[in-house]
VOVO-125540 format. One record per atom (N, C-alpha, C, CB): residue number from 0; residue in one letter; chain; x, y, z. Coordinates in nm, 2 decimals. Atoms other than C-alpha are relative to their C-alpha. Glycine has a CB too. Example, Ala and Ser with C-alpha at 12.3 -4.5 7.8 and 13.67 -1.06 7.14 Angstrom:
<pts>
PT   k r c      X      Y      Z
PT   0 A A   0.09  -0.12   0.00
PT   0 A A   1.23  -0.45   0.78
PT   0 A A   0.09   0.12   0.00
PT   0 A A  -0.10   0.00   0.12
PT   1 S A  -0.09  -0.11   0.00
PT   1 S A   1.37  -0.11   0.71
PT   1 S A  -0.08   0.11   0.08
PT   1 S A   0.04   0.05  -0.14
</pts>
This chain:
<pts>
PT   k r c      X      Y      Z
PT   0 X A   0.04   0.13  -0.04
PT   0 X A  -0.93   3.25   0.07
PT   0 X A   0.08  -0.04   0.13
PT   0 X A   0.02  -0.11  -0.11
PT   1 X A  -0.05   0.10  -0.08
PT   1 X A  -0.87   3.11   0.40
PT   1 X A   0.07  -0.12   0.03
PT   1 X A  -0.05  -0.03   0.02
PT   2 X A  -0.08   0.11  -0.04
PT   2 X A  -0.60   2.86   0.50
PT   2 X A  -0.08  -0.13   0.04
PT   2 X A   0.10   0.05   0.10
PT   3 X A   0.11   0.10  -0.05
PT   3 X A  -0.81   2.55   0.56
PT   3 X A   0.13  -0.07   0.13
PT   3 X A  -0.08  -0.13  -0.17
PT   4 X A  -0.09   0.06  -0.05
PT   4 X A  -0.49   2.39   0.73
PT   4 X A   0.07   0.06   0.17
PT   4 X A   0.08  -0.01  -0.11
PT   5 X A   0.01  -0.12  -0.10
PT   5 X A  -0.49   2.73   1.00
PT   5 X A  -0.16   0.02   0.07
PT   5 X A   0.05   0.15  -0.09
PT   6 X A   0.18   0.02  -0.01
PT   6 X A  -0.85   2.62   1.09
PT   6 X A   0.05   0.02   0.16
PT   6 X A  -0.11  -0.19  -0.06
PT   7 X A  -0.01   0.00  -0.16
PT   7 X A  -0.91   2.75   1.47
PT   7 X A  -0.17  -0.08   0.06
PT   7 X A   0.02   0.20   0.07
PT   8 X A   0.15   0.06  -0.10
PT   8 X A  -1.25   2.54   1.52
PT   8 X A   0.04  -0.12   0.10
PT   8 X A  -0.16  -0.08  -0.13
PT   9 X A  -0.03   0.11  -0.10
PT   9 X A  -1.25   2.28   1.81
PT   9 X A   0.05  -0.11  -0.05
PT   9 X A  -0.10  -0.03   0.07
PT  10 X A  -0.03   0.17   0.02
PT  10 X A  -1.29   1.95   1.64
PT  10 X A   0.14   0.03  -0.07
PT  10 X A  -0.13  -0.10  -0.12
PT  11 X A  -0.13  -0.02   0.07
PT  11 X A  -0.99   2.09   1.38
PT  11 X A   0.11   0.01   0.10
PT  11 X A   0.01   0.14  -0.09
PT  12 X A  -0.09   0.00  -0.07
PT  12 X A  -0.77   2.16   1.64
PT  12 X A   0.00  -0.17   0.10
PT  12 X A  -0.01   0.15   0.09
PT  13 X A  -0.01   0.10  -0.06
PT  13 X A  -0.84   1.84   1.80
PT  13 X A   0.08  -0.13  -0.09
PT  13 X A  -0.14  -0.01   0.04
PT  14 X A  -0.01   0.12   0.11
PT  14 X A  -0.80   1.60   1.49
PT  14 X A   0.19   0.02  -0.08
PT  14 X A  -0.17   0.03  -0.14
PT  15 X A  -0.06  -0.01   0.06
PT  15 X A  -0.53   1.82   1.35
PT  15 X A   0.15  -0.09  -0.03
PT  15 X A  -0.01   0.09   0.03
PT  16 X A  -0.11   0.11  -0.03
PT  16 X A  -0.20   1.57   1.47
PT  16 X A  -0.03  -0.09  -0.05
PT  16 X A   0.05  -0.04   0.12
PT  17 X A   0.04   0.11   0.06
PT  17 X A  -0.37   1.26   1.37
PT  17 X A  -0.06   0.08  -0.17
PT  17 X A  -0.11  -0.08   0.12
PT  18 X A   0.00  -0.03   0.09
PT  18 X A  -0.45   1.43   1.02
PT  18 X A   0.13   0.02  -0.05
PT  18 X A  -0.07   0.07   0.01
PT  19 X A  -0.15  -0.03  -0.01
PT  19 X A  -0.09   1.56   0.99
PT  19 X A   0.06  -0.13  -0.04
PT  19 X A   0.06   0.05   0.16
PT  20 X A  -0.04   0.11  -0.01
PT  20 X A   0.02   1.20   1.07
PT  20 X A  -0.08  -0.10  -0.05
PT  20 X A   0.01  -0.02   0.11
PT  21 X A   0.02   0.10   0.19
PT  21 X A  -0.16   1.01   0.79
PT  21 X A   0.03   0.07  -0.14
PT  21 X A  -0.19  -0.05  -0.04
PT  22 X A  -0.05  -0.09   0.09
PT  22 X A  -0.06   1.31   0.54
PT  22 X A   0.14  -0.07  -0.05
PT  22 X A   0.02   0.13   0.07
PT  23 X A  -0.18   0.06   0.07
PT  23 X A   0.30   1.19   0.60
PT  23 X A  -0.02  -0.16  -0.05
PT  23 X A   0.16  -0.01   0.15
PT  24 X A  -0.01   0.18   0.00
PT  24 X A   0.21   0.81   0.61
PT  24 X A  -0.02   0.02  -0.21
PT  24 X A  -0.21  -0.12   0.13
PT  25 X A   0.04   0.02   0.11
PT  25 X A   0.01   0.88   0.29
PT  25 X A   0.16   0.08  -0.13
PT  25 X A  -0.18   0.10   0.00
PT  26 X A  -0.13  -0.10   0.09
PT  26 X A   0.33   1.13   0.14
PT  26 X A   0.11  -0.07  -0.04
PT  26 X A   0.06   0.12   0.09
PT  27 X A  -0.13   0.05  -0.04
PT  27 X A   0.62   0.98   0.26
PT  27 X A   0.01  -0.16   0.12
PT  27 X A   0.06   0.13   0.07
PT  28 X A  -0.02   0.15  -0.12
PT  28 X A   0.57   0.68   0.55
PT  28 X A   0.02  -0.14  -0.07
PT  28 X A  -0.15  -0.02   0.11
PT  29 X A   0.00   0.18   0.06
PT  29 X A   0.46   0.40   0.35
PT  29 X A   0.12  -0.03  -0.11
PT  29 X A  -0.18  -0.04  -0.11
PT  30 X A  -0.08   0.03   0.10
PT  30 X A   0.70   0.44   0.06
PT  30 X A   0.17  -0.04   0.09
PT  30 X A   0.00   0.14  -0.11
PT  31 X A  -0.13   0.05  -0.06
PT  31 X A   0.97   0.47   0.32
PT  31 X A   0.02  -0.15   0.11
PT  31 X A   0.03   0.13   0.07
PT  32 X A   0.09   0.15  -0.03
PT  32 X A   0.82   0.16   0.48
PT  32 X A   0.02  -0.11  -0.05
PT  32 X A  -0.12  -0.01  -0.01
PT  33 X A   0.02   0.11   0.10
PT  33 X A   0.86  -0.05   0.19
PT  33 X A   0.15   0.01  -0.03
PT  33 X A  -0.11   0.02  -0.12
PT  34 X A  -0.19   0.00  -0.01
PT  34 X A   1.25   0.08   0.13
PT  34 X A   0.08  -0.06   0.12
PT  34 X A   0.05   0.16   0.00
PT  35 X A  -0.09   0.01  -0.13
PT  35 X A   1.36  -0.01   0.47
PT  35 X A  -0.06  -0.18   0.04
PT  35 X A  -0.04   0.17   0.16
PT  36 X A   0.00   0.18   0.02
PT  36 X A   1.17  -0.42   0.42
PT  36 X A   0.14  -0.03  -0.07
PT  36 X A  -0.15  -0.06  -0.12
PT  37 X A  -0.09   0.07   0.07
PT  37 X A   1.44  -0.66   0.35
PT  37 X A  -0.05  -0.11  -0.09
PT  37 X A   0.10  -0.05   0.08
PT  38 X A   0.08   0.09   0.08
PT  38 X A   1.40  -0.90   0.11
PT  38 X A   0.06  -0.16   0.06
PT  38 X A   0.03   0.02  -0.18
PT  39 X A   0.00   0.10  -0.03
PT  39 X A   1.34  -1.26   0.23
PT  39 X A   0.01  -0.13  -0.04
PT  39 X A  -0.05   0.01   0.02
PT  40 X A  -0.04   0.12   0.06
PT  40 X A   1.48  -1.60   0.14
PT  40 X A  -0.03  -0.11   0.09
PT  40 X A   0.14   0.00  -0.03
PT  41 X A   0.07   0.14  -0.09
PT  41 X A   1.36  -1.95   0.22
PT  41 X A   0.08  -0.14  -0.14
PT  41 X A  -0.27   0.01  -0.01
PT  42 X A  -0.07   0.10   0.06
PT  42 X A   1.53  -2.27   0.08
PT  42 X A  -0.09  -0.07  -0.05
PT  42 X A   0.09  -0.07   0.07
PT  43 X A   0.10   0.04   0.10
PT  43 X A   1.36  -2.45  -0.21
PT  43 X A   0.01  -0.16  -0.01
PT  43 X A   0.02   0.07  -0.15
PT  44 X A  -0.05   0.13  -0.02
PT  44 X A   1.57  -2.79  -0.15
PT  44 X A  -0.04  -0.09   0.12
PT  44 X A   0.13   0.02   0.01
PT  45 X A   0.04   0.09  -0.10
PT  45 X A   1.39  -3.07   0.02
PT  45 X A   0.10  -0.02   0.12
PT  45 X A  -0.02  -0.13  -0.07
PT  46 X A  -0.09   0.02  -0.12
PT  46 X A   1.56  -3.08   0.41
PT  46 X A   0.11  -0.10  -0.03
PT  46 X A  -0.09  -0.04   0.13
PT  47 X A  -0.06   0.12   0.01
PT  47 X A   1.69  -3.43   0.32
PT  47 X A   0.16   0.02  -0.11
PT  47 X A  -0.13  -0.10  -0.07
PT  48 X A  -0.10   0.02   0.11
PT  48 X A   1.88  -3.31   0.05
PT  48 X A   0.10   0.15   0.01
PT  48 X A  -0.08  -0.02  -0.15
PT  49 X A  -0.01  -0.10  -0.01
PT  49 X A   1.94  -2.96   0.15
PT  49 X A   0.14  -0.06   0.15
PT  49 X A  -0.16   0.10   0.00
PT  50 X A  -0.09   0.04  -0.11
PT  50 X A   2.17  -3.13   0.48
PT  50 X A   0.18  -0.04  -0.09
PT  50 X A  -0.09  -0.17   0.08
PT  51 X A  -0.14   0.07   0.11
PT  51 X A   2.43  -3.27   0.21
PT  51 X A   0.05   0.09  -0.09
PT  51 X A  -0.02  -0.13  -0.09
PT  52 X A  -0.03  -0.10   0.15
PT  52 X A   2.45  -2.94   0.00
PT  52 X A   0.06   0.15   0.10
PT  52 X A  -0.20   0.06  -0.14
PT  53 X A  -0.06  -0.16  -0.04
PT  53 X A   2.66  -2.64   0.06
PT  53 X A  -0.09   0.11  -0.05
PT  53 X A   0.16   0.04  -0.07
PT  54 X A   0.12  -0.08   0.00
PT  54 X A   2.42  -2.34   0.07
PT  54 X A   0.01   0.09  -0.12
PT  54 X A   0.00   0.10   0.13
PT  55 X A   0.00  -0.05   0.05
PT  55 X A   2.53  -2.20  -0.20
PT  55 X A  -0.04  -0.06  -0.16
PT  55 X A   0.08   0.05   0.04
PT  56 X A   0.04   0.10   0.09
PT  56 X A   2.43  -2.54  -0.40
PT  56 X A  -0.12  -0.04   0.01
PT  56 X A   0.07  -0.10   0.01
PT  57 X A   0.17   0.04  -0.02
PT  57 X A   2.06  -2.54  -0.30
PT  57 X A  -0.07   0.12  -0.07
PT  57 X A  -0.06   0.00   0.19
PT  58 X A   0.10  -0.12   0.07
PT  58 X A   1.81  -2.38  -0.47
PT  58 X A  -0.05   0.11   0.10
PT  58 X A  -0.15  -0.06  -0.06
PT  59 X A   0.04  -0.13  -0.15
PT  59 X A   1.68  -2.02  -0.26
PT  59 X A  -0.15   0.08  -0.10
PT  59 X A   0.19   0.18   0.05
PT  60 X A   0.09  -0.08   0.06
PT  60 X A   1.36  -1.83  -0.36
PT  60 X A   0.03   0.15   0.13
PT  60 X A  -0.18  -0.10  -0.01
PT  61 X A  -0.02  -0.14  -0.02
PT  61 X A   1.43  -1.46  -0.30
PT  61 X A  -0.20   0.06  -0.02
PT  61 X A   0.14   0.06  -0.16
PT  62 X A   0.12  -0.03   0.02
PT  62 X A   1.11  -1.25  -0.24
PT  62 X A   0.01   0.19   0.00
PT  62 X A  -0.09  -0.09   0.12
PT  63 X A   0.04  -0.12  -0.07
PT  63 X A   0.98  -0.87  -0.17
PT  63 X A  -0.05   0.07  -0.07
PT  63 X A   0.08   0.07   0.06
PT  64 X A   0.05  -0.06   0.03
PT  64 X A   0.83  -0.59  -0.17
PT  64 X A   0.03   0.12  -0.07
PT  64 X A  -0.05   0.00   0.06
PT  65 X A  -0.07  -0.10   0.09
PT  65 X A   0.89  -0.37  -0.46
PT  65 X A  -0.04   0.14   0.00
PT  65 X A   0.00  -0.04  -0.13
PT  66 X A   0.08  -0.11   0.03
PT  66 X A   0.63  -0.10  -0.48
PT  66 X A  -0.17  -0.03   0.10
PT  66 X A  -0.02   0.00  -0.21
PT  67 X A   0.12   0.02  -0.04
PT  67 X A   0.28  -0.03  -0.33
PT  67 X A  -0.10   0.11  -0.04
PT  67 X A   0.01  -0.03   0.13
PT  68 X A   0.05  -0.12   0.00
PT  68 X A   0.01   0.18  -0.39
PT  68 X A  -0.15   0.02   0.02
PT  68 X A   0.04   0.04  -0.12
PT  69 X A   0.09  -0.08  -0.05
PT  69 X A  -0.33   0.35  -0.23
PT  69 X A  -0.08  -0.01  -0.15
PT  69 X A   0.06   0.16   0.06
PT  70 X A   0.12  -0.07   0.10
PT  70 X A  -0.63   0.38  -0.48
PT  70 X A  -0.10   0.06   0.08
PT  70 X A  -0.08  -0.10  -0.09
PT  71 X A   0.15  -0.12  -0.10
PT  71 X A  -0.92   0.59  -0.42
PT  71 X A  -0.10  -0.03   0.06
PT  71 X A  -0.09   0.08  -0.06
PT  72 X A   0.12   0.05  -0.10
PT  72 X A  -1.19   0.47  -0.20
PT  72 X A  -0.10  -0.04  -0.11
PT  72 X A  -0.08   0.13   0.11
PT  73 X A   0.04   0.03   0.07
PT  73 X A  -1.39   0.25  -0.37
PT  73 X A  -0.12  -0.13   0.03
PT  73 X A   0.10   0.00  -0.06
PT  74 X A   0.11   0.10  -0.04
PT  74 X A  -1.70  -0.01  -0.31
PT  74 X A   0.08  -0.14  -0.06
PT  74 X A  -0.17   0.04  -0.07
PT  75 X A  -0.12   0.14  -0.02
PT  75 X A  -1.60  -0.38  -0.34
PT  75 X A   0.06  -0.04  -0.16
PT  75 X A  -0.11  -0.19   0.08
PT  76 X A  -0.02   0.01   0.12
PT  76 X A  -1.61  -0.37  -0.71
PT  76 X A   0.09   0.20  -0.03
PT  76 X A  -0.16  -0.05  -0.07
PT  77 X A  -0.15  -0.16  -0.02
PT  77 X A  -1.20  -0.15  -0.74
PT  77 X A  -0.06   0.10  -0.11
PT  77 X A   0.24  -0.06  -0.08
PT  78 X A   0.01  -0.11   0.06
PT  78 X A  -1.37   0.07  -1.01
PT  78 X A  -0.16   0.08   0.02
PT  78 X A   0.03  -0.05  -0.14
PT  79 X A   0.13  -0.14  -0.08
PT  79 X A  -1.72   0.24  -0.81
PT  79 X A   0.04   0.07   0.09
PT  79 X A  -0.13  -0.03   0.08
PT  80 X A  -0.03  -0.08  -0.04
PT  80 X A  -1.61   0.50  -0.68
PT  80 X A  -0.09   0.03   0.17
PT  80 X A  -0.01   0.08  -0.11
PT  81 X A   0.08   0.01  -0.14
PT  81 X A  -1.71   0.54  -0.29
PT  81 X A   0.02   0.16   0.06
PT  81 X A   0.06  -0.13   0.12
PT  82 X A   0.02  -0.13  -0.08
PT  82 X A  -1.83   0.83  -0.08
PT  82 X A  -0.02   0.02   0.13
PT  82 X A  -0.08   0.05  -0.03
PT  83 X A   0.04   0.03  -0.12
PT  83 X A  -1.80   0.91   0.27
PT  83 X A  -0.11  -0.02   0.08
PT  83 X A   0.03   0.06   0.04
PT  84 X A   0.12   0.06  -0.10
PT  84 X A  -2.16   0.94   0.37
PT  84 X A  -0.02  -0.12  -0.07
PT  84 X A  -0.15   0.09   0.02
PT  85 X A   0.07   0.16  -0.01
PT  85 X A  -2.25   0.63   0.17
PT  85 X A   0.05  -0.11   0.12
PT  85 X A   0.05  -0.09  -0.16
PT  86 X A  -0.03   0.08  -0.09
PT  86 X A  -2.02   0.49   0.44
PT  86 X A  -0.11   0.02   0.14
PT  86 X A   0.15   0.03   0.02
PT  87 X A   0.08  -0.04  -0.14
PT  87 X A  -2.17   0.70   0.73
PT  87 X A  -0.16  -0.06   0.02
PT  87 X A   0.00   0.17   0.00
PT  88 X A   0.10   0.01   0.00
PT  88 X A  -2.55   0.59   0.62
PT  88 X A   0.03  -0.19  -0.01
PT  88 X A  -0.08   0.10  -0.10
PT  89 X A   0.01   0.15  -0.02
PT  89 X A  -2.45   0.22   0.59
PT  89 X A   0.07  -0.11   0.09
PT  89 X A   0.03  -0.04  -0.11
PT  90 X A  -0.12   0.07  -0.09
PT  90 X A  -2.19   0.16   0.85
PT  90 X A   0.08  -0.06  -0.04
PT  90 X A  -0.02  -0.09   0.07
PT  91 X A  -0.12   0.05   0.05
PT  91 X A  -1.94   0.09   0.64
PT  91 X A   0.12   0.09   0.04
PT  91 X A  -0.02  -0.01  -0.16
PT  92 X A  -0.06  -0.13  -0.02
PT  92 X A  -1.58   0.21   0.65
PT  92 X A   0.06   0.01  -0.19
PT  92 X A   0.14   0.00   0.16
PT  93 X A  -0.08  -0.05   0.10
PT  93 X A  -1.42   0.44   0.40
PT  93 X A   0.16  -0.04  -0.02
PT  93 X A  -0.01   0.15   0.02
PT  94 X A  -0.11   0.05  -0.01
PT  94 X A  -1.17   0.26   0.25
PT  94 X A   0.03  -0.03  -0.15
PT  94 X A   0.00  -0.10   0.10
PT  95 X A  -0.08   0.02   0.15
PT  95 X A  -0.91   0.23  -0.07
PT  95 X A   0.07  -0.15  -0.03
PT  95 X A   0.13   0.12   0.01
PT  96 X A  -0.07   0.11  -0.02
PT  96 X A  -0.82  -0.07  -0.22
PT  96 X A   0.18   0.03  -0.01
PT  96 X A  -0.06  -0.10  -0.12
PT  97 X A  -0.19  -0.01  -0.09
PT  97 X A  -0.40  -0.14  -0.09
PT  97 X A   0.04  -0.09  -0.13
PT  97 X A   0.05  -0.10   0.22
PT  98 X A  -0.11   0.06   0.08
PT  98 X A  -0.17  -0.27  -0.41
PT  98 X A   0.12   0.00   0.02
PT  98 X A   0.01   0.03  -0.09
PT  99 X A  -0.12   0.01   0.01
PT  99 X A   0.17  -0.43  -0.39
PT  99 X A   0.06  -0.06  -0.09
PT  99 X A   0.04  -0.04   0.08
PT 100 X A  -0.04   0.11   0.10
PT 100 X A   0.39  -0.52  -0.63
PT 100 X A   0.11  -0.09   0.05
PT 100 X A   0.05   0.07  -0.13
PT 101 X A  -0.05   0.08  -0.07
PT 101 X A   0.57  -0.83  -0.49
PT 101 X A   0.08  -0.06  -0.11
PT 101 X A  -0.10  -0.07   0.08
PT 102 X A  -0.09   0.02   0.08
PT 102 X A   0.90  -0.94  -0.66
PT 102 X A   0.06  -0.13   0.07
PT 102 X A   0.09   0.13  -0.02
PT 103 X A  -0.05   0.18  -0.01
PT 103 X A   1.04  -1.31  -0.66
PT 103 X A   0.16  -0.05  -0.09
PT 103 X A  -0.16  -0.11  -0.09
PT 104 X A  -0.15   0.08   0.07
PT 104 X A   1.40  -1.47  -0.79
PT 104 X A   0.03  -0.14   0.04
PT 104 X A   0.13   0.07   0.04
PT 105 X A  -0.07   0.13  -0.02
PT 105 X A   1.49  -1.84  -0.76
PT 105 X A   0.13   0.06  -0.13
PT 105 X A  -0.11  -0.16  -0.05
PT 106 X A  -0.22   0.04   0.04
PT 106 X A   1.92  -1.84  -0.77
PT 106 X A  -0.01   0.13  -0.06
PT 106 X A   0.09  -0.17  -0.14
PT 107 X A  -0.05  -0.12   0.11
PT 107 X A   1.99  -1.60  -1.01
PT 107 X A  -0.04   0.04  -0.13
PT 107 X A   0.10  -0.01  -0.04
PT 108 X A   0.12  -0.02   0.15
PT 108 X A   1.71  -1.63  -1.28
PT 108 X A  -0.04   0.11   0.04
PT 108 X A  -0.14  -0.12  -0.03
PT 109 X A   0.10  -0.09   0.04
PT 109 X A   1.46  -1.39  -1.39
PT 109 X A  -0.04   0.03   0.11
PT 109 X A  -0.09  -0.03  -0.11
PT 110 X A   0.13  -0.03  -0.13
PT 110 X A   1.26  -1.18  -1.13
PT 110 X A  -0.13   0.05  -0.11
PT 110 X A   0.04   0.18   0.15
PT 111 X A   0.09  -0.01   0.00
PT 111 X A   0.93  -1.19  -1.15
PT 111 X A  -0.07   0.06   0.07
PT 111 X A  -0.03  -0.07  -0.01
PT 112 X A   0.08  -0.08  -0.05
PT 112 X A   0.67  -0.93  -1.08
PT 112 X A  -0.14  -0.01   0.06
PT 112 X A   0.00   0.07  -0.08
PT 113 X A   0.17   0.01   0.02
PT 113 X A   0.28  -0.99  -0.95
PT 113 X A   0.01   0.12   0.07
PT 113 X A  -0.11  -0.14   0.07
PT 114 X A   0.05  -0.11  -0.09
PT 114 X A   0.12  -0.68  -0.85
PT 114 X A  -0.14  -0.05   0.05
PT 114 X A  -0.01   0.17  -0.08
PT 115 X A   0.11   0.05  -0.02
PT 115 X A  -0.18  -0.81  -0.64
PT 115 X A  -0.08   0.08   0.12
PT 115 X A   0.03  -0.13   0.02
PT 116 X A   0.05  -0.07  -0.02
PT 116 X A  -0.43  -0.64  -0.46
PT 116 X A   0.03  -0.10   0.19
PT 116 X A  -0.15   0.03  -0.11
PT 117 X A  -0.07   0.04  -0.14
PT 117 X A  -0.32  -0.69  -0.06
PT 117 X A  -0.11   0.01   0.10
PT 117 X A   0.12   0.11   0.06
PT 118 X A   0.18   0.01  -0.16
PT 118 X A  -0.68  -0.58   0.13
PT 118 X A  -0.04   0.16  -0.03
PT 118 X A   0.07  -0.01   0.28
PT 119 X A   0.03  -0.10   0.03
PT 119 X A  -0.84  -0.27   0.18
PT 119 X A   0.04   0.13   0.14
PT 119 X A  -0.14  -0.03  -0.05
PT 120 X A  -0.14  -0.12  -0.08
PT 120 X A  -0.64   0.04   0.37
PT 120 X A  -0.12   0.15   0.03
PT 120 X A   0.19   0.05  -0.16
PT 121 X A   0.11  -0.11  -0.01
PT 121 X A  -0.93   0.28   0.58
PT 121 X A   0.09   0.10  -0.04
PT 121 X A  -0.07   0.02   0.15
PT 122 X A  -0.04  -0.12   0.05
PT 122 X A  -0.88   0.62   0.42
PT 122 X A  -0.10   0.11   0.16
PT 122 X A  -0.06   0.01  -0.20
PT 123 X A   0.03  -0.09  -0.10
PT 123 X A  -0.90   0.92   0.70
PT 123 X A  -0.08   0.16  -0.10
PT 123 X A   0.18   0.03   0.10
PT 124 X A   0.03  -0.13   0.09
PT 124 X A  -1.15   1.21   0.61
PT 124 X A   0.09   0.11   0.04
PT 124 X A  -0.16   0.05   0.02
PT 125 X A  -0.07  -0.14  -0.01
PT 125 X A  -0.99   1.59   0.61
PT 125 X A   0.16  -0.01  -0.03
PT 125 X A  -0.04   0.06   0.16
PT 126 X A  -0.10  -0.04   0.03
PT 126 X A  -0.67   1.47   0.45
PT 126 X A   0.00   0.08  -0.13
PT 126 X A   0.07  -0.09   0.01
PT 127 X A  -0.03  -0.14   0.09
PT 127 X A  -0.50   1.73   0.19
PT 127 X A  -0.13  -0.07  -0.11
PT 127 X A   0.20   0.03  -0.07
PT 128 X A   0.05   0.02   0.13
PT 128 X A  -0.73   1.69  -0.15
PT 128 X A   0.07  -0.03  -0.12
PT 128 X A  -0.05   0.11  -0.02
PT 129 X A  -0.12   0.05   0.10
PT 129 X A  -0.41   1.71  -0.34
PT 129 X A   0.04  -0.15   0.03
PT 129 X A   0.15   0.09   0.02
PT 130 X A   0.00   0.11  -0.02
PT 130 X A  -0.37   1.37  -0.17
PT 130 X A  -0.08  -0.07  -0.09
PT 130 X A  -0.01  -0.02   0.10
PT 131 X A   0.08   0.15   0.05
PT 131 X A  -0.68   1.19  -0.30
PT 131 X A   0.04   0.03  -0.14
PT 131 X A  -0.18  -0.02   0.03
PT 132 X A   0.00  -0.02   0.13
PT 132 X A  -0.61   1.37  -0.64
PT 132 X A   0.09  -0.10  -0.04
PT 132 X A   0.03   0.13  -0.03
PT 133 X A  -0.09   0.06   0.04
PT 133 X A  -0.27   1.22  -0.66
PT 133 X A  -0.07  -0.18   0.01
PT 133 X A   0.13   0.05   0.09
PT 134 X A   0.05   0.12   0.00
PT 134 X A  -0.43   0.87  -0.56
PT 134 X A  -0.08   0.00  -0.13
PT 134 X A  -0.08  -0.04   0.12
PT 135 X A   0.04   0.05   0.08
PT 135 X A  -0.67   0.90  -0.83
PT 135 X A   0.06   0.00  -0.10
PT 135 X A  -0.08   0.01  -0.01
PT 136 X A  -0.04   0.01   0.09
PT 136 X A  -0.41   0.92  -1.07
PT 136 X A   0.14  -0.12   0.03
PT 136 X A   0.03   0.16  -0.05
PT 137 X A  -0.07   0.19  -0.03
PT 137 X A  -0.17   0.61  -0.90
PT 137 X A  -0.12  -0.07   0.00
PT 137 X A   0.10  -0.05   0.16
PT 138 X A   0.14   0.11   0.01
PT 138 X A  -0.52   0.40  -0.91
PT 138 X A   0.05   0.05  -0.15
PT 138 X A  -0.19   0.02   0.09
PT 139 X A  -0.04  -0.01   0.18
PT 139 X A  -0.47   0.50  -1.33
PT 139 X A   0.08  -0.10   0.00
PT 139 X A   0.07   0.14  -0.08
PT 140 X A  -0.14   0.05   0.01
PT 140 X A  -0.14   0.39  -1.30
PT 140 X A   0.00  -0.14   0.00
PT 140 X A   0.08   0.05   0.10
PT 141 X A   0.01   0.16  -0.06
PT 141 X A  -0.20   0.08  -1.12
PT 141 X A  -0.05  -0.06  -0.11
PT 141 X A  -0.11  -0.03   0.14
PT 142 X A   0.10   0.09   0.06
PT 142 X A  -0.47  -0.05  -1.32
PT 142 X A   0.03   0.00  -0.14
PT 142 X A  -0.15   0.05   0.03
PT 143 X A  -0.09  -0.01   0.14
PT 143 X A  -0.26   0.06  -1.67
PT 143 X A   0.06  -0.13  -0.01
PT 143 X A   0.11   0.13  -0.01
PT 144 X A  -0.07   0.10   0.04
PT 144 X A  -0.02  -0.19  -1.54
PT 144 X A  -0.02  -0.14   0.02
PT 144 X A   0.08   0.03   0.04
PT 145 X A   0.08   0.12  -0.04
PT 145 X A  -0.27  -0.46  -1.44
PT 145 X A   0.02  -0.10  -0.15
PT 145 X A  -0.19   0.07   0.03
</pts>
């Protein structure tokens, strides 16, 4: 069997870098993307009252992003499964719905989790296969912890 990834046809050699470079995004970029966000704080204490309080006497809402994750290409309803030509014959694009799980603290209470669905994140054809596989088993995942 042929190396599919050692392809010498034109368009392959053309596409190959930009294929490469959503591989990692899809592998490694985004996760490391989401480690290197800080997490963001905004003061919860009316201005008026927040002027007369030492900062460490005002309420703070703590936020970020904890996790994210790729499902498999999918029509607008997250569980039909979508296919590239249905895209190509309708002008649509091929695209996965994008989950984050977004984490919250006021002061030093309890964090709270929502994982909510963020938009939809075009998927590139001719990446690895082991990729979409692994996506359809984080879309499981996801929707387990829905």
């Amino acid at each position: 069997m042929a190396d599919s990834s050692r392809s010498t046809r034109p368009i392959d050699m053309v596409v190959h870098h930009h294929v490469g470079s959503f591989n990692f995004f899809l592998e490694q970029g985004l996760e490391r993307a989401v480690e290197l966000l800080e997490p963001e704080e905004v003061s919860l204490t009316p201005p008026e009252q927040a002027a007369k309080l030492a900062p460490k006497d005002r309420t703070w809402l703590r936020f970020w992003i904890e996790d994210v994750k790729i499902s498999t290409p999918s029509k607008a309803a997250v569980t039909q499964k979508l296919y590239p030509s249905e895209c190509r014959v309708s002008g649509s694009t091929y695209a996965a719905p994008f989950f984050a799980v977004i984490a919250s603290q006021i002061n030093d209470g309890p964090i709270t989790r929502l994982n909510r669905l963020m938009g939809r994140l075009p998927i590139m054809l001719r990446v690895r296969p082991l990729l979409l596989l692994l996506l359809v088993v984080l879309d499981a995942n996801t929707r387990a912890a829905m």
